[in-house]
N, C-alpha and C positions, 0 to 999 in steps of 0.2 A: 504494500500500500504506500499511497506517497508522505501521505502525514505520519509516518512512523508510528501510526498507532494501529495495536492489534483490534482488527473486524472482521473474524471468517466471515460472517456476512454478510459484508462489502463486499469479500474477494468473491463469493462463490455470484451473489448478484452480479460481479462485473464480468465475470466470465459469462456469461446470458446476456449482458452489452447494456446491461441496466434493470433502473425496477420493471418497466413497462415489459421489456422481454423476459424478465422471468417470471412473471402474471403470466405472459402469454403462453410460455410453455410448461406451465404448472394447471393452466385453465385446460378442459377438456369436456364434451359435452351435456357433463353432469356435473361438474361444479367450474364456475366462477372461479379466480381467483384478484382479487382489486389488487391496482399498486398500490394503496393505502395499506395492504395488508404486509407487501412484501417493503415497503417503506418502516416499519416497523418491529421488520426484522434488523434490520440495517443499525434503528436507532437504538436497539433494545444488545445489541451486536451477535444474539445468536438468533439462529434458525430453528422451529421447535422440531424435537425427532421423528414426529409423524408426517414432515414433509421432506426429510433425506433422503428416503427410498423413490418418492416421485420426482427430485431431481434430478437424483444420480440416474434414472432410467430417461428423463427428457434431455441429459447430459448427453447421454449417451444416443439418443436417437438423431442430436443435432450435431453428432461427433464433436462434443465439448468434452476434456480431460475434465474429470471430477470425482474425489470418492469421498470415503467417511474421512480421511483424514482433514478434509479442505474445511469440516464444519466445525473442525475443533481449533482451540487455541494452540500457538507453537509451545512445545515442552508436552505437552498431553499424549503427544503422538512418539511412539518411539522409533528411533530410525533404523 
């Protein structure tokens, strides 16, 4: 991130190229998802665990590099 501060997710939204795209590829024809909602990840700086499994598979259908590690804080994850 540029501000030197830790926000998986910022990173993993900015990898989807913002809020509005990762609404869009979280949205599917049985739910909605608002930018308001995915804006609140952002501010809140995590993502809740019931939407990791739905991005890592919309990551992955829009050949975005993404996994479990991208939603956690650095040091959490071991290398």
């Amino acid at each position: 991130m540029s501000n030197n501060e830790t926000n998986p997710a910022a990173d993993v939204v900015a990898k989807f190229g913002g809020l509005t795209g990762t609404a869009r590829a979280l949205s599917g024809p049985t739910k909605q998802y608002a930018v308001s909602t995915v804006q609140g990840w952002v501010e809140r700086k995590r993502i809740p665990q019931e939407h990791w499994e739905p991005l890592i598979k919309a990551a992955k259908a829009a050949e975005i590099d993404l996994s479990v590690a991208d939603f956690l804080p650095p040091g959490l994850v071991a290398a």
